[in-house]
Structures are given as structure tokens and as C-alpha cells.
LORO-568516 format. One record per residue: residue in one letter; z, x negated, y of N, C-alpha, C, O in turn. Coordinates in nm, 2 decimals, padded with zeros to 4 digits. Layout:
N
   code     n.pz     n.px     n.py    ca.pz    ca.px    ca.py     c.pz     c.px     c.py     o.pz     o.px     o.py
      a        Z        X        Y        Z        X        Y        Z        X        Y        Z        X        Y
...
//
This chain:
221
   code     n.pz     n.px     n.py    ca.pz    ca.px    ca.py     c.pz     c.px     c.py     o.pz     o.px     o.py
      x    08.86   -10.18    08.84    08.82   -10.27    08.74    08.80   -10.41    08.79    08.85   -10.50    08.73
      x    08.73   -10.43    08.92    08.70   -10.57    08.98    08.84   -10.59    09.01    08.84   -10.71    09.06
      x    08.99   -10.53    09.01    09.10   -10.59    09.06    09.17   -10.64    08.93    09.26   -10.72    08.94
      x    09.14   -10.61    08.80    09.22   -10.60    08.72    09.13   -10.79    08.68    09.19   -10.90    08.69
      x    08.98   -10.76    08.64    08.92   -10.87    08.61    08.94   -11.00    08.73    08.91   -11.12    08.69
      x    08.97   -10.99    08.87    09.04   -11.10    08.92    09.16   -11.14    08.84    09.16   -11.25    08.79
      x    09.25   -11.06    08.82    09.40   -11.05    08.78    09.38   -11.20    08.65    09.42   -11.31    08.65
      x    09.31   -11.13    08.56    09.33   -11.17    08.44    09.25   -11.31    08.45    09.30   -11.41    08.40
      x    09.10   -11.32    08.52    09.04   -11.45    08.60    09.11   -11.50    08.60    09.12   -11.57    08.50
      x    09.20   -11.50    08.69    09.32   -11.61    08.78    09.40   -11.67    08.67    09.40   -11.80    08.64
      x    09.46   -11.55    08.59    09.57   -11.62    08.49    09.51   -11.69    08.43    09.56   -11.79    08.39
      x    09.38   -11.66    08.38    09.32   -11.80    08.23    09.30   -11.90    08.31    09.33   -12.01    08.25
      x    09.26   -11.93    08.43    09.21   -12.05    08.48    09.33   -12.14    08.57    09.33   -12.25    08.63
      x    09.44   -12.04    08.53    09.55   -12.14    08.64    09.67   -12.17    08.56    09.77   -12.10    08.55
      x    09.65   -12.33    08.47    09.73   -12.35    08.37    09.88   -12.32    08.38    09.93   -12.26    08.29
      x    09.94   -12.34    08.48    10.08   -12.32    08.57    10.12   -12.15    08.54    10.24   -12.12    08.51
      x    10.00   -12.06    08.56    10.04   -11.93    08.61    10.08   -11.88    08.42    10.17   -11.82    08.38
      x    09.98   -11.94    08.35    09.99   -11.87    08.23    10.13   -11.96    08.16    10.21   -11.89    08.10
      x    10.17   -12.06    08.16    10.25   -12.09    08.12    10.38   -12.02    08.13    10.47   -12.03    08.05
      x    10.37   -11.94    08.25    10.52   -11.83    08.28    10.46   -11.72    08.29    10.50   -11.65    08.38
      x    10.36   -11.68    08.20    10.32   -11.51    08.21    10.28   -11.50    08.05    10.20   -11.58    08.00
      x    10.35   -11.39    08.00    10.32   -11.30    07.88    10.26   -11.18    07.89    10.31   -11.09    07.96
      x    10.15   -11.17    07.81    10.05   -11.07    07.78    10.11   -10.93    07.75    10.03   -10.84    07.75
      x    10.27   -10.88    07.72    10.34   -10.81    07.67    10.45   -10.73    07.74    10.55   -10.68    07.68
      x    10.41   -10.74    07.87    10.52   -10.71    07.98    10.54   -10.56    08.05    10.45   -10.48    08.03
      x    10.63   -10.54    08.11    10.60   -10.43    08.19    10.52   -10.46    08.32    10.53   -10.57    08.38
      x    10.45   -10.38    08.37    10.35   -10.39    08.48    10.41   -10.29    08.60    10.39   -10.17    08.59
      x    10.47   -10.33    08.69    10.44   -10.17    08.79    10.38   -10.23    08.92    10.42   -10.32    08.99
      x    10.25   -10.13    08.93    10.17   -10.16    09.02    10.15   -10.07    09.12    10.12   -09.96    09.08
      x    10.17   -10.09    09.27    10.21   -10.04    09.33    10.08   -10.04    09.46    10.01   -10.14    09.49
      x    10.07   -09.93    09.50    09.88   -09.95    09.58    09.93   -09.93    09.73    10.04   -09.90    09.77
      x    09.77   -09.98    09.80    09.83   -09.96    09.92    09.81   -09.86    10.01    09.82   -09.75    09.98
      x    09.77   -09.90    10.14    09.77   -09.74    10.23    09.68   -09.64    10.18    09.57   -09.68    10.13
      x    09.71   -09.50    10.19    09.61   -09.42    10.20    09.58   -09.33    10.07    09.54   -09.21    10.06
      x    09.61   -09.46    09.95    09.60   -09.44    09.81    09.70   -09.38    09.74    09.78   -09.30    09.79
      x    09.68   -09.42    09.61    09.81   -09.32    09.49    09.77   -09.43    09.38    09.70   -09.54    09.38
      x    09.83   -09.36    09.31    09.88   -09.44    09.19    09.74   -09.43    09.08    09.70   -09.49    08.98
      x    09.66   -09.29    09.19    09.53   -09.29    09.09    09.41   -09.41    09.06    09.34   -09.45    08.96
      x    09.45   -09.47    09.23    09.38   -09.59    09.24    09.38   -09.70    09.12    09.29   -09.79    09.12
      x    09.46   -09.70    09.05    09.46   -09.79    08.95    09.40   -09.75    08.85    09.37   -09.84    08.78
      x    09.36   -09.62    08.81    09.31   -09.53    08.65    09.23   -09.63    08.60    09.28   -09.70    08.52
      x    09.13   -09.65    08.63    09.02   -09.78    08.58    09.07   -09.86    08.52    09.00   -09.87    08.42
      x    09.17   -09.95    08.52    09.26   -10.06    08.52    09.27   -10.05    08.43    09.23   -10.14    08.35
      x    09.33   -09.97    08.39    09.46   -09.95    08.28    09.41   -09.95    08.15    09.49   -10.00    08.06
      x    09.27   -09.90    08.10    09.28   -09.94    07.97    09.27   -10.08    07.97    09.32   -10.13    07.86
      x    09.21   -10.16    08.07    09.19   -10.31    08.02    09.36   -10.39    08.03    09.36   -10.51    08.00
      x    09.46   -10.32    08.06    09.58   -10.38    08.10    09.63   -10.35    07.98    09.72   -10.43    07.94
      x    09.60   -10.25    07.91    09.67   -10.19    07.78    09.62   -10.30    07.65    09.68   -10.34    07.55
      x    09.50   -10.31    07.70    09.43   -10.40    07.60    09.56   -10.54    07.56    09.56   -10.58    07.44
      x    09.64   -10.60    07.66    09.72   -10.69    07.69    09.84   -10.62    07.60    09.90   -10.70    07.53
      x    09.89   -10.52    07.58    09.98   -10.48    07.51    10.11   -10.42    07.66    10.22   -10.37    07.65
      x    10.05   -10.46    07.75    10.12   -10.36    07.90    10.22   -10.25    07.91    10.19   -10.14    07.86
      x    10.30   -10.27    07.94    10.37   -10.10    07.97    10.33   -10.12    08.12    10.36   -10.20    08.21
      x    10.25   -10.00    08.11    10.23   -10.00    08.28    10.26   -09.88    08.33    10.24   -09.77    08.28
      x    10.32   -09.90    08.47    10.39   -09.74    08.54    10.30   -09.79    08.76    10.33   -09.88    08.84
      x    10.22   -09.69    08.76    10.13   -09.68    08.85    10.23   -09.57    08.97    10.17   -09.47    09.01
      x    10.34   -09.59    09.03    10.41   -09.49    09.10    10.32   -09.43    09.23    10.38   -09.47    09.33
      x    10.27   -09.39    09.24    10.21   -09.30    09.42    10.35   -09.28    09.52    10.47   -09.26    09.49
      x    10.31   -09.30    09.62    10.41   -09.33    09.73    10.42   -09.18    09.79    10.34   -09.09    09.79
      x    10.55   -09.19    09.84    10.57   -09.04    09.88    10.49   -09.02    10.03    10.48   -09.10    10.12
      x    10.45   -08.87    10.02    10.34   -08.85    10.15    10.21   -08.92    10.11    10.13   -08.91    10.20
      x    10.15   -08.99    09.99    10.03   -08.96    09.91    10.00   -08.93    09.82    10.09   -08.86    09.76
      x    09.87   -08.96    09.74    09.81   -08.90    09.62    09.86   -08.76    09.56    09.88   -08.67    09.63
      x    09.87   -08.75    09.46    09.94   -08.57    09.40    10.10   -08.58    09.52    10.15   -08.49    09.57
      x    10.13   -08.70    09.54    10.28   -08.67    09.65    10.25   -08.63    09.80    10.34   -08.62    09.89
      x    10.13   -08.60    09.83    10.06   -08.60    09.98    10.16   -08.43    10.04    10.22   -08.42    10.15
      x    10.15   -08.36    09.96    10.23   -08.23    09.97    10.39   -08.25    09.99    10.46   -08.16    10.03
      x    10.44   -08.38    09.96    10.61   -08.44    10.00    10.55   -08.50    10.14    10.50   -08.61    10.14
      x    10.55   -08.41    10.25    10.50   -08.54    10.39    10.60   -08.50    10.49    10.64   -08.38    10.48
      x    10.63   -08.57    10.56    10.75   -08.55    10.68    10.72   -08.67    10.76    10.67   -08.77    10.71
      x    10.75   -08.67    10.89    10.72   -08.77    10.98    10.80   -08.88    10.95    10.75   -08.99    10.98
      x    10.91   -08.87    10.90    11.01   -09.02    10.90    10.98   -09.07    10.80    11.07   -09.14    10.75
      x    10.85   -09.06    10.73    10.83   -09.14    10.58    10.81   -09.28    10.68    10.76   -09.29    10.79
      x    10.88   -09.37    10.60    10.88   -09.54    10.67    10.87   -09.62    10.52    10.88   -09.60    10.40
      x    10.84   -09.72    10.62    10.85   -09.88    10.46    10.97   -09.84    10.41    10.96   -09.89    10.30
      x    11.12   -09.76    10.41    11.18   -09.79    10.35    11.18   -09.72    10.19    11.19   -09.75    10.08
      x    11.15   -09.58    10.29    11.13   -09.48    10.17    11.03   -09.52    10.08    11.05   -09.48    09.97
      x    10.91   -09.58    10.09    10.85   -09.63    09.96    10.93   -09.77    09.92    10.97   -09.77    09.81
      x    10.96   -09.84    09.97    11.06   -09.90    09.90    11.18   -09.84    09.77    11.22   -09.89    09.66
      x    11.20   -09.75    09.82    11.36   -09.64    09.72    11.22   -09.53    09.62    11.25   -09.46    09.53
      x    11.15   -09.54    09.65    11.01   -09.47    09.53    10.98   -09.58    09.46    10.95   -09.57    09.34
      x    10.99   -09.70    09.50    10.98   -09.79    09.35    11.09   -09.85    09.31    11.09   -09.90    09.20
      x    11.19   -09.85    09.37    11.35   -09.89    09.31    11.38   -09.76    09.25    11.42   -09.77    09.13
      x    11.37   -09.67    09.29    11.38   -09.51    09.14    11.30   -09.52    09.01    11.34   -09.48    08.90
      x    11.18   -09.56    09.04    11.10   -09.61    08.93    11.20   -09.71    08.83    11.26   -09.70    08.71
      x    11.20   -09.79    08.92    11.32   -09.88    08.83    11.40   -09.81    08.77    11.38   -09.80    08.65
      x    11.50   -09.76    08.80    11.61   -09.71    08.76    11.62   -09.58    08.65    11.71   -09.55    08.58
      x    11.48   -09.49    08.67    11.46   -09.41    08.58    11.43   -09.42    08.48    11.48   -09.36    08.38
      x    11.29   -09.53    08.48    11.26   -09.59    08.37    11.31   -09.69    08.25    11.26   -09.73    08.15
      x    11.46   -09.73    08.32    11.49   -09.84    08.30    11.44   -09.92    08.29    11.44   -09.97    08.17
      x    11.37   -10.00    08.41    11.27   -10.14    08.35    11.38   -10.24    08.39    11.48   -10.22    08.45
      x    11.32   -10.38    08.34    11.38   -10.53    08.35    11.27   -10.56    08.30    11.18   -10.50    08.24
      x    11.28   -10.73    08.36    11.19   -10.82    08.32    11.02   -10.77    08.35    10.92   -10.77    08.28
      x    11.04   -10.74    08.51    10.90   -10.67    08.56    10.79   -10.74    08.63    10.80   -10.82    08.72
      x    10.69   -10.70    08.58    10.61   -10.84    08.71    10.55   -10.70    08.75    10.50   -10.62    08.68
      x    10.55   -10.70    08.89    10.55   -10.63    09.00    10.45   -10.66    09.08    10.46   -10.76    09.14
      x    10.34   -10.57    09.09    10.22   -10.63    09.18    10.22   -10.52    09.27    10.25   -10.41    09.25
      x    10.18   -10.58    09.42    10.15   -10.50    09.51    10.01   -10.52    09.54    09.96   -10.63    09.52
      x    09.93   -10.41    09.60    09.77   -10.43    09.69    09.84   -10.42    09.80    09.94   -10.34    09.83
      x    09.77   -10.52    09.88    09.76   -10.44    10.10    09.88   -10.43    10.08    09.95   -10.50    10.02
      x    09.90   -10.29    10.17    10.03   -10.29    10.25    10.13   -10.26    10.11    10.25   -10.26    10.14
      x    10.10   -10.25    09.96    10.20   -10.27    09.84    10.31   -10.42    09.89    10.43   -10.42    09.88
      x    10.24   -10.51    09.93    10.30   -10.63    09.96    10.42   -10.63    10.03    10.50   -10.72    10.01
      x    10.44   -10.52    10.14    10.57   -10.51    10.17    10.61   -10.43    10.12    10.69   -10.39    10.20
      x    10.62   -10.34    10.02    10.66   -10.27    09.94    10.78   -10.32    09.85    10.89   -10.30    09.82
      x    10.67   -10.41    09.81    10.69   -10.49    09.69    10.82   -10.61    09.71    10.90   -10.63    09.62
      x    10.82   -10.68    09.88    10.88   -10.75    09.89    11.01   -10.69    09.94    11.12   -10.75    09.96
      x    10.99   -10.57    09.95    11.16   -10.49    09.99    11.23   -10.46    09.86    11.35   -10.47    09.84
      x    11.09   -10.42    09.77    11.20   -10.38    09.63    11.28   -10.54    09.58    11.40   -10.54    09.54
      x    11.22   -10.67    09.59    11.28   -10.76    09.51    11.43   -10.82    09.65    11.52   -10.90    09.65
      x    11.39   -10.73    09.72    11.54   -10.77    09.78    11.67   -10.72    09.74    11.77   -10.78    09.73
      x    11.63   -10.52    09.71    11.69   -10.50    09.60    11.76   -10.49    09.49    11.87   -10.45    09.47
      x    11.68   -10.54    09.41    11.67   -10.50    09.27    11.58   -10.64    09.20    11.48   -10.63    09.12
      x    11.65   -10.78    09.25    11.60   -10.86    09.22    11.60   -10.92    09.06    11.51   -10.98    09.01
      x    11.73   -10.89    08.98    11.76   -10.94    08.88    11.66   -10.85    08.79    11.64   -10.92    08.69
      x    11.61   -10.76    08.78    11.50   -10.65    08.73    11.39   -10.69    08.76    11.31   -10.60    08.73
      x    11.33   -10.79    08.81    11.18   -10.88    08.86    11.18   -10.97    08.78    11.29   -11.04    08.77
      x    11.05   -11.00    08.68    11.04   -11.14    08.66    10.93   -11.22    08.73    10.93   -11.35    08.72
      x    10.84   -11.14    08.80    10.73   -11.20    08.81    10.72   -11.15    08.97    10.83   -11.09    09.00
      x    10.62   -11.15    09.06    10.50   -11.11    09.17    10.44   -11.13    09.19    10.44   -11.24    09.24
      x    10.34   -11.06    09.20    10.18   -11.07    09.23    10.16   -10.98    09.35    10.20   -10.86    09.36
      x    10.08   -11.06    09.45    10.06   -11.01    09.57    09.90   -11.00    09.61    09.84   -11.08    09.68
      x    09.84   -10.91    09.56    09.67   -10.88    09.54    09.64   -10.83    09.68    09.68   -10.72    09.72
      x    09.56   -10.94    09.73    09.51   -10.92    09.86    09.58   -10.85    09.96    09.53   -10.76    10.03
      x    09.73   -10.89    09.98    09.83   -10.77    09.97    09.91   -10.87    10.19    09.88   -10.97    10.26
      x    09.97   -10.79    10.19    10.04   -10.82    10.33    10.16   -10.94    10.25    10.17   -10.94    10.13
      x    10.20   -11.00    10.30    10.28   -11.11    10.31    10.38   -11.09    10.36    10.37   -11.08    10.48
      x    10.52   -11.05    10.30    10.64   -11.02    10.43    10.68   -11.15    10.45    10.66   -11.26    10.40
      x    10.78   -11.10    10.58    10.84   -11.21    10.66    10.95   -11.15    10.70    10.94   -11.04    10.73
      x    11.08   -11.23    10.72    11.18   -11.16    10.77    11.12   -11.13    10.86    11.02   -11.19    10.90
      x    11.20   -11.00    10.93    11.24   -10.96    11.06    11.05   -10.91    11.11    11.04   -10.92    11.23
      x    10.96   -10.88    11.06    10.84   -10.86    11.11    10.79   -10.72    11.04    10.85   -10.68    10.94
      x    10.69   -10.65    11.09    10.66   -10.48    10.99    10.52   -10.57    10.97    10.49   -10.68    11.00
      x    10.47   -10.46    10.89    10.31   -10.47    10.88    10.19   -10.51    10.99    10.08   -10.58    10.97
      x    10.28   -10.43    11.17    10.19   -10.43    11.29    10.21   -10.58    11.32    10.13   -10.65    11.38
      x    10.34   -10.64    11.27    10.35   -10.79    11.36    10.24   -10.89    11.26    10.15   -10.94    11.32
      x    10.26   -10.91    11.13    10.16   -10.95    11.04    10.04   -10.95    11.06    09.99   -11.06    11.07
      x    09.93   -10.82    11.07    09.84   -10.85    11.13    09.78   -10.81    11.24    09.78   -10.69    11.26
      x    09.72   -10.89    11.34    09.68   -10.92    11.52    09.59   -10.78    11.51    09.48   -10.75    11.45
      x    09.64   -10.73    11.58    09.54   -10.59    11.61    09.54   -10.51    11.49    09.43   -10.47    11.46
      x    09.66   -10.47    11.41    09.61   -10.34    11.35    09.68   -10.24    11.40    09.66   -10.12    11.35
      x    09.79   -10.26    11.51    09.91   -10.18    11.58    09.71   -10.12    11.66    09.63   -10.05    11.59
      x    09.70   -10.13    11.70    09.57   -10.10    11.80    09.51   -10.02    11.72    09.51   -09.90    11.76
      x    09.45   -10.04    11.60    09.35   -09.98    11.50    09.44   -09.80    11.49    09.41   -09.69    11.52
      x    09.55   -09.88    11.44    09.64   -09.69    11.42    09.67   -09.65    11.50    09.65   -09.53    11.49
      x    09.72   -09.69    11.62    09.68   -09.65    11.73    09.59   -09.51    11.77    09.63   -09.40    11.80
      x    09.45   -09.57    11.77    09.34   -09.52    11.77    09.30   -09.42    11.68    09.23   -09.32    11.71
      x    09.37   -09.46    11.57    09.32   -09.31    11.45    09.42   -09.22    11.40    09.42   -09.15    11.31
      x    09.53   -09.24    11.50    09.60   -09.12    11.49    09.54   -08.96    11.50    09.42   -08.92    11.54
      x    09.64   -08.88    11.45    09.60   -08.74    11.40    09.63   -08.66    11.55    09.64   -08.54    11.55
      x    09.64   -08.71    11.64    09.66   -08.66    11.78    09.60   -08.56    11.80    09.67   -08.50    11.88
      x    09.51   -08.49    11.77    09.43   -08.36    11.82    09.47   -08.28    11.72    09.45   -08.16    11.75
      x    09.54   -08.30    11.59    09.60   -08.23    11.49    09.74   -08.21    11.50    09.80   -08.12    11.44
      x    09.78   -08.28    11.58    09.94   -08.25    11.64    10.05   -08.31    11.55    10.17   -08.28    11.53
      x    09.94   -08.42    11.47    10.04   -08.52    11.40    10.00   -08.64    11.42    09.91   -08.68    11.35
      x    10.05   -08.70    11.49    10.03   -08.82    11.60    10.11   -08.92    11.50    10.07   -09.04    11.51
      x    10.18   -08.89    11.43    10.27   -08.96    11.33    10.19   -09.01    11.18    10.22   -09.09    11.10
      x    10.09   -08.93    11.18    09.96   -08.99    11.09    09.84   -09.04    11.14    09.80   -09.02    11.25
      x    09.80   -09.09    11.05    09.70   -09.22    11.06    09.56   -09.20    10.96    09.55   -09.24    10.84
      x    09.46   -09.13    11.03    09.33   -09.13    10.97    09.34   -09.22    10.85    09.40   -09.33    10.85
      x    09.28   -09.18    10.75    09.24   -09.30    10.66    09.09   -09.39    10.67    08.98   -09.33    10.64
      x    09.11   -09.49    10.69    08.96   -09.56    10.65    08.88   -09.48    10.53    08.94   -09.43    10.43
      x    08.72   -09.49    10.54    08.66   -09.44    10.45    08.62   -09.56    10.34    08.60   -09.68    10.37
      x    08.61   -09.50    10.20    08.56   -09.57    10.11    08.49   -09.69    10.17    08.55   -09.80    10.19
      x    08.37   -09.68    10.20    08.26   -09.79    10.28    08.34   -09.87    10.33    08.34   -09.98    10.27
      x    08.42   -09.85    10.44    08.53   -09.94    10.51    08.59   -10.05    10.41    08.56   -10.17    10.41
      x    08.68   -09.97    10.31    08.73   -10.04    10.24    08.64   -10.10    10.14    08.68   -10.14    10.04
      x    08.55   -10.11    10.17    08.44   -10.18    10.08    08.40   -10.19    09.96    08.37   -10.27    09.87
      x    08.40   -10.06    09.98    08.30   -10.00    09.82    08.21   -09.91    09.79    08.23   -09.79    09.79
      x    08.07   -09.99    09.76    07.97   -09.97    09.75    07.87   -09.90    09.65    07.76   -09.85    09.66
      x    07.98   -09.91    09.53    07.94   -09.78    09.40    07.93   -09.63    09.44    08.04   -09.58    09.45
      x    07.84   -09.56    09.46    07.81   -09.42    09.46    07.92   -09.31    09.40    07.96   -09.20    09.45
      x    07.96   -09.37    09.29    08.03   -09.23    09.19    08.16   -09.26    09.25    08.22   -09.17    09.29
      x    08.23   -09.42    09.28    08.37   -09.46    09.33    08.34   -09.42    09.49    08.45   -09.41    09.54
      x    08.27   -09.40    09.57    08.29   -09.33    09.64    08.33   -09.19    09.69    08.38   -09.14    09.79
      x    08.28   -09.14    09.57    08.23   -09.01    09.58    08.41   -08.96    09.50    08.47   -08.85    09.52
      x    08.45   -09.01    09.44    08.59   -09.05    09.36    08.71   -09.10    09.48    08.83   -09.07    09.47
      x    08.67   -09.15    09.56    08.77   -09.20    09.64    08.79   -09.08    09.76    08.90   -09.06    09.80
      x    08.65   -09.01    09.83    08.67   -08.93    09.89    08.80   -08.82    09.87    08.89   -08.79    09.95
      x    08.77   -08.80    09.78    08.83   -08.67    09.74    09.01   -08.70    09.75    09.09   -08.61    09.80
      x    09.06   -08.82    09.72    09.19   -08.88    09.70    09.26   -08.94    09.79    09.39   -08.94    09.78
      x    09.16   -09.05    09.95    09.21   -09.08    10.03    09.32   -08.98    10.11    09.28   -08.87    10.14
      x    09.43   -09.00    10.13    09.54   -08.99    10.26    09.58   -09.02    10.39    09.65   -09.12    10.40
      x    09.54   -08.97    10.47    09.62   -09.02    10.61    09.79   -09.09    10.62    09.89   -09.02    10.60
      x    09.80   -09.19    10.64    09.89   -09.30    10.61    09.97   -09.30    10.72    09.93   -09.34    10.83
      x    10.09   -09.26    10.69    10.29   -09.27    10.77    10.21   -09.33    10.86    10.13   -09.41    10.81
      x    10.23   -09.31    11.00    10.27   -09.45    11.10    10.37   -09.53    11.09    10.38   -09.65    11.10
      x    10.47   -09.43    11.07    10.59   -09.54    11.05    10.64   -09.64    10.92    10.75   -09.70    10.92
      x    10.53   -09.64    10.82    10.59   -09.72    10.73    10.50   -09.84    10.78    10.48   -09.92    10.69
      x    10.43   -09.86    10.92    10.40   -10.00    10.92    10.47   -10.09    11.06    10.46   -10.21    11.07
      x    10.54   -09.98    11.16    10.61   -10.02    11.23    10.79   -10.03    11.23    10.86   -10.05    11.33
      x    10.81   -10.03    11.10    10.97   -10.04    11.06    10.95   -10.24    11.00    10.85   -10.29    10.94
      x    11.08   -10.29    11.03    11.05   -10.42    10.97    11.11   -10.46    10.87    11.21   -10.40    10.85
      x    11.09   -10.52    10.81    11.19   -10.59    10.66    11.24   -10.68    10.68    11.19   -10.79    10.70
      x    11.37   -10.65    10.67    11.47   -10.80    10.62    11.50   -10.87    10.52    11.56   -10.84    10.41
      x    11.44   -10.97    10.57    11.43   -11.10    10.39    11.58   -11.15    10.40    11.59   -11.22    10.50
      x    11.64   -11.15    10.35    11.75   -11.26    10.30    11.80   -11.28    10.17    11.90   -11.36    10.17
      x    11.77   -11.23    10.08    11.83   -11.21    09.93    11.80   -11.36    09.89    11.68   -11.39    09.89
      x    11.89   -11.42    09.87    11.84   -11.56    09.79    11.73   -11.55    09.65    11.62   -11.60    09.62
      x    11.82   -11.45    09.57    11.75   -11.43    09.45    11.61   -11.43    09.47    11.53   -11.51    09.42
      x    11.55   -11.29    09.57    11.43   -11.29    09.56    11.34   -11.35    09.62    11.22   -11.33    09.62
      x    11.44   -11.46    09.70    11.36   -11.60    09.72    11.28   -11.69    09.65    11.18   -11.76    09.68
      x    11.35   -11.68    09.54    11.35   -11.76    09.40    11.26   -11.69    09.31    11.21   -11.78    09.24
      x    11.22   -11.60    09.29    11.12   -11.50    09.22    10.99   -11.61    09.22    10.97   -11.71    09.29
      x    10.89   -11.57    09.10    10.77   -11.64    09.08    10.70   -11.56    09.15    10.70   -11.44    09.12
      x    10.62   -11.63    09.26    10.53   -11.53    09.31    10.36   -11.60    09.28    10.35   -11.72    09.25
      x    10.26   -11.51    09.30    10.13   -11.52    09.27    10.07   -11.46    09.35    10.10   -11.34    09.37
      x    09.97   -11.54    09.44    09.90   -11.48    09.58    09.74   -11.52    09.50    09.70   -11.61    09.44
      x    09.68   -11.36    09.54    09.55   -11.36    09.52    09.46   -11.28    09.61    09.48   -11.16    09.64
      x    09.36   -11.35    09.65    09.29   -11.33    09.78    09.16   -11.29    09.74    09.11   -11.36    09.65
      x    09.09   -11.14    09.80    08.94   -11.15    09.75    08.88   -11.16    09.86    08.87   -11.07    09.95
      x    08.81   -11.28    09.87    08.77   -11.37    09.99    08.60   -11.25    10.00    08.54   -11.28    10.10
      x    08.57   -11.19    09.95    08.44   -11.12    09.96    08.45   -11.04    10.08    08.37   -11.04    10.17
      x    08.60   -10.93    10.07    08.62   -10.86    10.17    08.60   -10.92    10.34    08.62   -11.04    10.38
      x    08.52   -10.78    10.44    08.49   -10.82    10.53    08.62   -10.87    10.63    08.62   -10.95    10.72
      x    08.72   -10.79    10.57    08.86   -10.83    10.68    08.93   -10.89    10.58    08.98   -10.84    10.48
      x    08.93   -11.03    10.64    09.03   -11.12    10.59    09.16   -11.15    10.62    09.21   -11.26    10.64
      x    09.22   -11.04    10.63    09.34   -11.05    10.65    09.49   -11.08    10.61    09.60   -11.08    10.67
      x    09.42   -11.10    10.45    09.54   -11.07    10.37    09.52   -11.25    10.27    09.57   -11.26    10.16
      x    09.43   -11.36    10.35    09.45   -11.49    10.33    09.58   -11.59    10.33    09.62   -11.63    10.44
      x    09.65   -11.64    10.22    09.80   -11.71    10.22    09.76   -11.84    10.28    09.85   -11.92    10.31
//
């Protein structure tokens, strides 16, 4: 709910943003480590309220997909879980939001499947760059996974999930809600790198939103 009411915050107060955004669009919102597609439920009636088609995909190896897990899950393969989205659903004309690590997600699909993007929104989200993963982006989190690997589980290839608290949330019931849903997160979809060159989705409208409250500011443009 507090992501959705940033969202819509931003667009009323930033004359520029609303001038090239319609209330009537498709939405596909895409979450980041650890999560699913459930992480959005809250959201959604206030998004519907807008007249939204919204499609919430969970990444393969989490949420109800945690039972699809294999060690070679990488940035790419959630990349090709939201270009199938595309292609199943038939969308066009999509404003495409990523959270966290959504952000490289997000910026692989529009290298793809750029003529099918109208918009991006990058919520508190990783920033791609040619030629760099998630570990080069931010200073010390190659260290953090590192460290919480599943090593005594004999899956060295997964990655503890941060708890609720961590991620900074402080509601009793959303905690007690998030427990139950967090995932231990690919290693490898943060050490594979992305290559930017598509002109098109150079050219894409993008929208950077930062929630400066959080204790790790990492995801500042």
C-alpha cells in the first residue's frame, strides 16, 4: 500500500510525469528478491481504482514458483518470465515497473521487447548499466550473499532471505504475512551481467523513485 501511494504521490506532483501517463494502462509489476508476485496483493485494488490492467508475474524459483528451483536460475531467466508474460498476454503499450533487484529485470526485458514498453518505473529498484550484475552496482552486497548462503544445506547456490524487519517493516500482521512467503534468492541472478545496447530502450520514458526512509540507501539515482 505505502508503494502504490508513493507511485501515485509522485505522478500528481510531477507536472512532466503526468503529462505522458494515463490512468488506463496496462501495469506489469515486477518484485524484487526473495518475493512473488504476492507482494503486490495490497496494491491492487488501489491500482484498479485507476482503471489498470495489472499482471503481478512471480519469478521462477519464488513465490507459488519456489517448487520450479534449479541452480542455473540467473537474471536471464527472469528476464524470459516477463517477456512470456508479454507474449502470452499479448500486452503493448506497457508501463513496466520494477522494485530492487525488479530493476534489472526490468531493464533486460526493454532490451528485448522494447516496442511493447511505453513507460518505466524503477521503485527503489537497482539501476542497470551495461556490462555490470547486481554485485557490481551495489559495494558490498557480493559479501552480504556471500555470507548467507545455504552452505550447511548443501545449496551454496541459494541465498538466505532477509527478514521482514530487515526489509523494513514494522506492521505486526505484514510481518507475520511476509514470513510465511519470503524465498531464499538464485545467487546467480545477481552475479550474471546485462548488456545495454538496444537504442530503442534507450529512448524509453523512465521514472526513478527513491524511498529515502529506508535504512539502506542503495537504490538512490
Amino acid at each position: 500500500m505505502i508503494l502504490i501511494l508513493i507511485i501515485l504521490k509522485y505522478l500528481r506532483n510531477n507536472n512532466k510525469a503526468l503529462s505522458t501517463y494515463s490512468f488506463d494502462k496496462s501495469l506489469v509489476l515486477v518484485h524484487g528478491s526473495c518475493h512473488g508476485g504476492w507482494c503486490w496483493n495490497k496494491m491492487i485494488p488501489f491500482l484498479k481504482m485507476y482503471n489498470h490492467e495489472i499482471y503481478t508475474p512471480t519469478l521462477t524459483g519464488l513465490g507459488e514458483r519456489s517448487h520450479i528451483l534449479y541452480e542455473s536460475i540467473n537474471l536471464s531467466t527472469h528476464i524470459n518470465d516477463i517477456v512470456q508474460v508479454f507474449e502470452y498476454q499479448d500486452l503493448y503499450d506497457v508501463v513496466l515497473v520494477g522494485h530492487s533487484y525488479g530493476g534489472m529485470v526490468i531493464g533486460g526485458v526493454a532490451e528485448k521487447i522494447p516496442d511493447r514498453i511505453r513507460s518505466m518505473v524503477f521503485l527503489d529498484a537497482y539501476i542497470p548499466q551495461d556490462g555490470k550484475s547486481g554485485f557490481d552496482l551495489i559495494p558490498g552486497l557480493r559479501d552480504i550473499y556471500e555470507q548467507r548462503r545455504l552452505k550447511e544445506k548443501g545449496k551454496d547456490w541459494l541465498v538466505l532471505s532477509y527478514t521482514p524487519e530487515e526489509f523494513g517493516v514494522t506492521n505486526s500482521d505484514d510481518i507475520n504475512w511476509m514470513k510465511s512467503r519470503l524465498c531464499p534468492m538464485p545467487f546467480h541472478t545477481h552475479d550474471e551481467v546485462l548488456s545495454i545496447k538496444e537504442i530503442k530502450s534507450k529512448r524509453l520514458s523512465r521514472t526513478y523513485i527513491t524511498c529515502t526512509d529506508f535504512e539502506i540507501l542503495c537504490f538512490i539515482t
